[in-house]
N, CA, C and O of each residue as an XYZ file, in Angstrom:
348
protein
N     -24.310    -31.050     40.183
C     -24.475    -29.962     39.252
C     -23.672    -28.744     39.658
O     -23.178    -28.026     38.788
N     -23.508    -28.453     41.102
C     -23.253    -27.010     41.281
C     -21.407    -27.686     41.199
O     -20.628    -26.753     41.003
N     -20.935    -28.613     41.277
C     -19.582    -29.301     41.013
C     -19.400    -28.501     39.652
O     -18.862    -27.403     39.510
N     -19.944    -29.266     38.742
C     -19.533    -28.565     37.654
C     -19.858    -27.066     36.972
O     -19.282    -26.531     36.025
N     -20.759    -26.670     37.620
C     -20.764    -25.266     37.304
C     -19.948    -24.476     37.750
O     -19.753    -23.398     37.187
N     -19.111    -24.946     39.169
C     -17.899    -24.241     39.679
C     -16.840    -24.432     38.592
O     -16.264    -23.471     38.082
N     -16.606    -25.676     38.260
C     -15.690    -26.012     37.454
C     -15.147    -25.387     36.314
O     -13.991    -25.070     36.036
N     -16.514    -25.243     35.540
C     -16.591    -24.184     34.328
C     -16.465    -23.012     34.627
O     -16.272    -22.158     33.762
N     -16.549    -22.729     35.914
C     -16.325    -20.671     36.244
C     -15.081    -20.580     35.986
O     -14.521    -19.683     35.355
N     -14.265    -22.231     36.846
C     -12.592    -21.788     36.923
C     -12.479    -22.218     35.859
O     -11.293    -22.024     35.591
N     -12.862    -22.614     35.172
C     -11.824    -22.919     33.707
C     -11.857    -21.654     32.849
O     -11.038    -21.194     32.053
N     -12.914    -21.284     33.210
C     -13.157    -20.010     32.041
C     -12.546    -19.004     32.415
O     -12.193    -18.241     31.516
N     -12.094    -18.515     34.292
C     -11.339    -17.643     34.568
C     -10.062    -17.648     33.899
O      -9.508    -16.747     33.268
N      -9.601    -19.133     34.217
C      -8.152    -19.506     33.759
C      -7.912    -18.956     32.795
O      -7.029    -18.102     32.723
N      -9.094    -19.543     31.229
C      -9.221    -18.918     29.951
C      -8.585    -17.723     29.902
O      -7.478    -17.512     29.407
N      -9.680    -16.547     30.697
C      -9.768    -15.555     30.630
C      -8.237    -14.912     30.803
O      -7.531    -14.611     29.841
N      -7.940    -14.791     31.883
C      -6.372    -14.549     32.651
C      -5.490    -15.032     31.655
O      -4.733    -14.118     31.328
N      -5.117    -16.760     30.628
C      -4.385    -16.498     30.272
C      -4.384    -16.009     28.609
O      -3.451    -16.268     27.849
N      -5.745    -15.177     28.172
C      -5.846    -14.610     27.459
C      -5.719    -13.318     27.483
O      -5.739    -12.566     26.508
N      -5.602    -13.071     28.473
C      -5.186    -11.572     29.393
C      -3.626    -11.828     29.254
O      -3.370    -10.994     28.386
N      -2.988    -12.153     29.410
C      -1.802    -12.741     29.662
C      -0.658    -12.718     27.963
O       0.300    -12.005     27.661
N      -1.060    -13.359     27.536
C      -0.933    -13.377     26.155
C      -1.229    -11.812     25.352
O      -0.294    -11.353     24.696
N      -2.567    -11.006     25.426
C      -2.675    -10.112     25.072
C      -1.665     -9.143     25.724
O      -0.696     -8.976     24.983
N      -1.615     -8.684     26.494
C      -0.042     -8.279     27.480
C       0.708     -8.517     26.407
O       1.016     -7.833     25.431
N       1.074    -10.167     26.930
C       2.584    -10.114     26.254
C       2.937     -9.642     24.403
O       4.017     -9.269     23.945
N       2.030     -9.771     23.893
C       1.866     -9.720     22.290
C       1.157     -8.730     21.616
O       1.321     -8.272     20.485
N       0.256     -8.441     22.575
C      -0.463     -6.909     22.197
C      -0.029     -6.344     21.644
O      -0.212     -6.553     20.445
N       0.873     -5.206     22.026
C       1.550     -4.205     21.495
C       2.534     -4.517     20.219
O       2.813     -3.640     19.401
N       2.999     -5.779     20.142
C       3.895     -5.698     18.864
C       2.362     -6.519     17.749
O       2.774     -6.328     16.605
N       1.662     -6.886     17.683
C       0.541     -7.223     17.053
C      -0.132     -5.798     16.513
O      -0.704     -5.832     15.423
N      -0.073     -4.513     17.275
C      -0.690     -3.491     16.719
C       0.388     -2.721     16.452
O       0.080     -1.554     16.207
N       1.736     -3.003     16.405
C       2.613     -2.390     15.116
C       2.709     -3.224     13.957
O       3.058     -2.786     12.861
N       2.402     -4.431     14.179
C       2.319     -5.649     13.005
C       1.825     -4.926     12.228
O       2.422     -4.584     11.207
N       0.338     -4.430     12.596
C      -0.971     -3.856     11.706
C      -0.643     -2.584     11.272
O      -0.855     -2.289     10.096
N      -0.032     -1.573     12.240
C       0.100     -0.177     11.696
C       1.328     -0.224     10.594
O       1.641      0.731      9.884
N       1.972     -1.540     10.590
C       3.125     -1.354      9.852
C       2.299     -1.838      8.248
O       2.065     -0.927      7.453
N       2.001     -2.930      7.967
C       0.945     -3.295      7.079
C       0.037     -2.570      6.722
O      -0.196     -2.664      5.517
N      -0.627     -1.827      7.305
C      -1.296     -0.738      6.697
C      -0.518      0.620      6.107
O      -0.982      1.399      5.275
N       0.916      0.707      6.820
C       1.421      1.769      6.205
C       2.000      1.249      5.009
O       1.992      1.987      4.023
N       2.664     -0.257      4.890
C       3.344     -0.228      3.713
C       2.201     -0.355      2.664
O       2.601      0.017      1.560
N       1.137     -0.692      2.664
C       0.109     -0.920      1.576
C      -0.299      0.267      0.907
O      -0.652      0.522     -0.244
N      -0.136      0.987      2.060
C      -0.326      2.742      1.479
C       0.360      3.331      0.819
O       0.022      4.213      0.030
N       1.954      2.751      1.140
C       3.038      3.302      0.350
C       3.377      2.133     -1.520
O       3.856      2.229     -2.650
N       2.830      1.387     -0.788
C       3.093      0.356     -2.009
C       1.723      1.385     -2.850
O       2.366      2.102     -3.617
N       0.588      1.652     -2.979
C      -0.906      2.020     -3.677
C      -0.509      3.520     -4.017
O      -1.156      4.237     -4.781
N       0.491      3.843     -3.432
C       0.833      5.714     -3.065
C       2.024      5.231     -4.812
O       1.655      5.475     -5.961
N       3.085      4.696     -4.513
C       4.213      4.428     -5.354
C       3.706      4.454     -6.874
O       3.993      5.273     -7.747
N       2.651      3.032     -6.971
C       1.875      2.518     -7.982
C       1.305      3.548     -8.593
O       1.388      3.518     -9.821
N       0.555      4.770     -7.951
C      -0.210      5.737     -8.644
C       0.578      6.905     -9.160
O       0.168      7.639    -10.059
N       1.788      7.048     -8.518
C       2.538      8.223     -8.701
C       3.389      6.988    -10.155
O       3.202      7.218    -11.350
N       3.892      6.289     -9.863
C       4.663      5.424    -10.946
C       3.759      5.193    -12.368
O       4.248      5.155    -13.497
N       2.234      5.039    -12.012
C       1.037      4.753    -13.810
C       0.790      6.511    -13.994
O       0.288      6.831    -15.071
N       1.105      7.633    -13.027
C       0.653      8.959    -13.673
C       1.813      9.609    -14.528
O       1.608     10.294    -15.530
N       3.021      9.318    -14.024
C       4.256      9.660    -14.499
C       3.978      8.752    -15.993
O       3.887      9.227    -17.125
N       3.878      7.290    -15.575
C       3.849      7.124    -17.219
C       2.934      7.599    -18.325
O       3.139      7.881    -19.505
N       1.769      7.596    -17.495
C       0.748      8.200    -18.754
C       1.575      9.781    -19.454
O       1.886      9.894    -20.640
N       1.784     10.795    -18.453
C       2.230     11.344    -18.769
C       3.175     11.479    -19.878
O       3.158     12.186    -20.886
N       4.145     10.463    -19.350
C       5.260     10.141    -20.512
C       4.756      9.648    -22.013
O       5.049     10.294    -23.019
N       4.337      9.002    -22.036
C       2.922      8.974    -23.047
C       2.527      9.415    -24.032
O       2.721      9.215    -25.231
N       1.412     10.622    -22.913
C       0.945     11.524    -23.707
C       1.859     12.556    -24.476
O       1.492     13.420    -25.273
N       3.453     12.187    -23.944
C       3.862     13.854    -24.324
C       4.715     12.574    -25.546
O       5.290     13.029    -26.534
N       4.689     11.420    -25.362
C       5.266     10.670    -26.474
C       4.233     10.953    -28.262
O       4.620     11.425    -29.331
N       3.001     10.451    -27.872
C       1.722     10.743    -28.710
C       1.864     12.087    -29.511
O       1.755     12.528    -30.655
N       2.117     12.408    -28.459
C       2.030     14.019    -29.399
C       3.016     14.679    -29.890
O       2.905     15.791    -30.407
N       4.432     13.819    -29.722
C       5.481     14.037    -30.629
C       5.147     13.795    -31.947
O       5.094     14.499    -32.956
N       4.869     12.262    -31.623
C       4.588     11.847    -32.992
C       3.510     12.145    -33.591
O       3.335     11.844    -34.772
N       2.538     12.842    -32.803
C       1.831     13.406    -33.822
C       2.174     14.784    -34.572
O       1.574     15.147    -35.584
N       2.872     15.273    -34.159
C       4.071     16.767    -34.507
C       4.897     16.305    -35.729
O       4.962     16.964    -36.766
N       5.634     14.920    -35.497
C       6.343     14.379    -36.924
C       5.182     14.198    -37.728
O       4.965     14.893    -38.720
N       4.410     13.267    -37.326
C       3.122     12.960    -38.422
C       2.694     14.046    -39.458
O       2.399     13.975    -40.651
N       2.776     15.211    -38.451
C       2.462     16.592    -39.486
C       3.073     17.573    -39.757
O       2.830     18.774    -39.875
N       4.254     16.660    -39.883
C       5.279     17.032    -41.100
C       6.181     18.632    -39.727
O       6.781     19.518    -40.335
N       6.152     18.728    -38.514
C       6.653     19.501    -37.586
C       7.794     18.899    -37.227
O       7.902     18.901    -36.001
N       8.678     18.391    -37.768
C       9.872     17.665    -37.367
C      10.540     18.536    -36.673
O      11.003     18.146    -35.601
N      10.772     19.967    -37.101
C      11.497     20.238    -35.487
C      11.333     20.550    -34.303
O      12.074     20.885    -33.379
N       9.563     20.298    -34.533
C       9.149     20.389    -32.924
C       8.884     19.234    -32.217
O       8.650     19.022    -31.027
N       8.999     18.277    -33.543
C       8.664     17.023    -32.828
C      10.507     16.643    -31.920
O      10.594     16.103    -30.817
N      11.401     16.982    -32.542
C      12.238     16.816    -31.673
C      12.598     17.621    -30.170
O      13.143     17.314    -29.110
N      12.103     18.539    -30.621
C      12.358     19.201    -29.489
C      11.668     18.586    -28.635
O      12.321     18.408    -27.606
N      10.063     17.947    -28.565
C       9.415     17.342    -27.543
C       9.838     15.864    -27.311
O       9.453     15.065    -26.457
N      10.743     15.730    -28.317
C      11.225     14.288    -27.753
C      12.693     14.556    -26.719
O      13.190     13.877    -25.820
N      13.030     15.723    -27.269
C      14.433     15.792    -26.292
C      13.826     16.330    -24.839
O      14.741     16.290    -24.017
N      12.906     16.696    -24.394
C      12.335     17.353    -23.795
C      12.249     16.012    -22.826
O      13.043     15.847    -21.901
N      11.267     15.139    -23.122
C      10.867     13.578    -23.291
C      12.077     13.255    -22.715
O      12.322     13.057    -21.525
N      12.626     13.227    -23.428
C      14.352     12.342    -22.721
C      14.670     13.087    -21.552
O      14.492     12.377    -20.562
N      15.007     14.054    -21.307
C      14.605     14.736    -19.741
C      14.267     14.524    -18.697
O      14.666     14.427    -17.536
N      13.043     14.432    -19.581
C      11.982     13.769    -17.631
C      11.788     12.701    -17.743
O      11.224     12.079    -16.843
Protein backbone atom coordinates (compact mmCIF):
# COMPACT_ATOMS: atom_id res chain seq x y z
CA UNK A 1 0.00 0.00 0.00
CA UNK A 2 2.49 2.62 1.12
CA UNK A 3 4.28 1.45 -2.65
CA UNK A 4 1.60 2.92 -4.22
CA UNK A 5 0.75 5.79 -2.34
CA UNK A 6 4.39 6.93 -2.97
CA UNK A 7 3.77 6.33 -6.46
CA UNK A 8 0.78 8.54 -6.81
CA UNK A 9 2.65 11.47 -4.82
CA UNK A 10 5.31 11.20 -7.74
CA UNK A 11 3.07 11.06 -10.42
CA UNK A 12 1.07 13.85 -9.29
CA UNK A 13 4.29 15.95 -8.57
CA UNK A 14 5.38 15.18 -12.10
CA UNK A 15 1.68 16.34 -13.09
CA UNK A 16 2.07 19.21 -11.18
CA UNK A 17 5.72 20.55 -12.41
CA UNK A 18 4.84 19.75 -15.87
CA UNK A 19 1.78 21.80 -15.60
CA UNK A 20 3.88 24.39 -14.06
CA UNK A 21 5.99 24.07 -16.94
CA UNK A 22 3.60 24.49 -19.70
CA UNK A 23 1.86 27.37 -17.82
CA UNK A 24 5.42 29.21 -17.97
CA UNK A 25 5.85 28.42 -21.28
CA UNK A 26 2.22 29.52 -22.70
CA UNK A 27 0.93 31.60 -19.99
CA UNK A 28 1.64 34.81 -21.02
CA UNK A 29 0.77 34.59 -24.74
CA UNK A 30 -2.70 32.73 -23.61
CA UNK A 31 -3.52 36.01 -21.57
CA UNK A 32 -2.88 38.24 -24.62
CA UNK A 33 -4.92 35.58 -26.61
CA UNK A 34 -7.79 36.73 -24.14
CA UNK A 35 -7.02 40.47 -23.74
CA UNK A 36 -6.83 40.54 -27.47
CA UNK A 37 -10.44 38.80 -27.90
CA UNK A 38 -11.93 40.73 -25.50
CA UNK A 39 -10.65 43.88 -27.03
CA UNK A 40 -11.67 43.05 -30.52
CA UNK A 41 -15.31 42.08 -29.37
CA UNK A 42 -15.48 45.43 -27.85
CA UNK A 43 -14.43 47.06 -30.88
CA UNK A 44 -16.46 44.84 -33.17
CA UNK A 45 -20.05 45.79 -30.38
CA UNK A 46 -18.39 49.56 -30.17
CA UNK A 47 -18.36 49.72 -34.44
CA UNK A 48 -21.94 47.93 -34.66
CA UNK A 49 -23.54 50.59 -32.31
CA UNK A 50 -21.89 53.63 -33.64
CA UNK A 51 -22.62 52.04 -37.43
CA UNK A 52 -27.08 51.15 -36.35
CA UNK A 53 -27.00 54.98 -34.57
CA UNK A 54 -25.57 56.73 -37.57
CA UNK A 55 -28.14 54.87 -39.55
CA UNK A 56 -31.13 55.45 -37.59
CA UNK A 57 -30.15 58.78 -37.70
CA UNK A 58 -29.88 58.81 -41.39
CA UNK A 59 -33.35 57.70 -41.31
CA UNK A 60 -34.91 59.76 -39.26
CA UNK A 61 -33.63 62.82 -41.08
CA UNK A 62 -34.72 60.67 -44.38
CA UNK A 63 -38.58 60.36 -42.78
CA UNK A 64 -38.82 63.67 -42.29
CA UNK A 65 -37.84 64.84 -45.62
CA UNK A 66 -40.38 63.09 -46.92
CA UNK A 67 -42.58 64.05 -44.69
CA UNK A 68 -41.70 67.93 -45.66
CA UNK A 69 -42.47 66.81 -49.52
CA UNK A 70 -45.61 65.01 -48.28
CA UNK A 71 -46.69 68.50 -47.11
CA UNK A 72 -46.37 69.99 -50.02
CA UNK A 73 -42.60 71.86 -48.39
CA UNK A 74 -40.65 70.89 -51.39
CA UNK A 75 -38.06 73.29 -50.80
CA UNK A 76 -37.32 72.25 -47.56
CA UNK A 77 -37.67 68.94 -48.26
CA UNK A 78 -34.68 69.38 -50.50
CA UNK A 79 -32.72 71.16 -48.63
CA UNK A 80 -32.91 68.23 -45.93
CA UNK A 81 -32.17 65.86 -48.48
CA UNK A 82 -29.06 67.74 -49.69
CA UNK A 83 -28.17 68.12 -46.21
CA UNK A 84 -28.77 64.08 -46.07
CA UNK A 85 -26.35 63.66 -48.89
CA UNK A 86 -23.66 65.30 -46.70
CA UNK A 87 -23.50 63.25 -43.87
Amino acid sequence: MSDDSFIREVNDEIRREQAQKLWDRFGPALIVVAILVVLGTAAFVGYRYWDETRANRSGDAFSQALKLANDGKNDEALTALDQLEKD
